[in-house]
N, C-alpha and C positions, 0 to 999 in steps of 0.2 A: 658092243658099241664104244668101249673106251678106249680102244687103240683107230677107230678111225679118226677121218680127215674133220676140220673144221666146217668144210663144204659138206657132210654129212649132217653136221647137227644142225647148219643153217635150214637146210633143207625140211628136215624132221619138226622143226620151229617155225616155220612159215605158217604152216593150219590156224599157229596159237597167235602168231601176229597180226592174223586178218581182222582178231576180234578187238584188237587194242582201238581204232576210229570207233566202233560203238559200244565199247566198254567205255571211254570217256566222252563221248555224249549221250551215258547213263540210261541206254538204250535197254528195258525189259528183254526184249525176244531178243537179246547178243546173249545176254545172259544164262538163257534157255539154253539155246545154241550152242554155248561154251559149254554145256554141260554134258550134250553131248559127244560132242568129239574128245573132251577130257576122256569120255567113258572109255575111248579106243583107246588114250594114252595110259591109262589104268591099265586096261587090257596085257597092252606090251611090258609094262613094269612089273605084271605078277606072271607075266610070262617067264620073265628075266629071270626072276625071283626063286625059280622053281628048279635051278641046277643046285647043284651040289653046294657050290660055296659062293653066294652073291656077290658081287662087287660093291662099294660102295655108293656108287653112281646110280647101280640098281637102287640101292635103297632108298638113297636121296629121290630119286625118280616117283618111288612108290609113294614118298611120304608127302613131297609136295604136290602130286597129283591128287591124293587123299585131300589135303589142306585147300587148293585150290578151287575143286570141286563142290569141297563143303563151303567154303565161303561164298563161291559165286549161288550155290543155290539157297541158302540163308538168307542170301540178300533179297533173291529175287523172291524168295517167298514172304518175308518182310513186306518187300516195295508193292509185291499183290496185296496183302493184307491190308496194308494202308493206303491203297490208293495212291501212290506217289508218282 
């Protein structure tokens, strides 16, 4: 995926943009949500991950999907915890 088009990554990016309107009106179930479709972009990153010699894009991909997913679900486990 690093030598394609611009119009490629917008595309592959859209899923994650749907959640940004209820990620910031601090919406619980975005948060779930996001959690799941992160799972498929995990998926694709340690698919990536598995030739010979990774690119660095892969890795970045793996790591902030890693990072992403653990945040948003910390939160939301948090924000159940405490009733927020």
């Amino acid at each position: 995926m690093q030598s394609a088009p611009a119009v490629i990554y917008v595309i592959s990016l859209v899923p994650l943009m749907i959640f940004i309107p209820g990620i910031l009106a601090d919406r619980l179930r975005t948060l779930i949500w996001l959690g799941f479709v992160l799972l498929l972009y995990f998926y694709n990153a340690v698919q990536n991950m598995a030739v010979p010699e990774p690119q660095a894009m892969d890795i970045a991909e793996l790591v902030l999907t890693v990072v992403l997913f653990s945040a948003s679900m910390v939160y939301a486990r948090i924000r159940q915890v405490n009733n927020i």
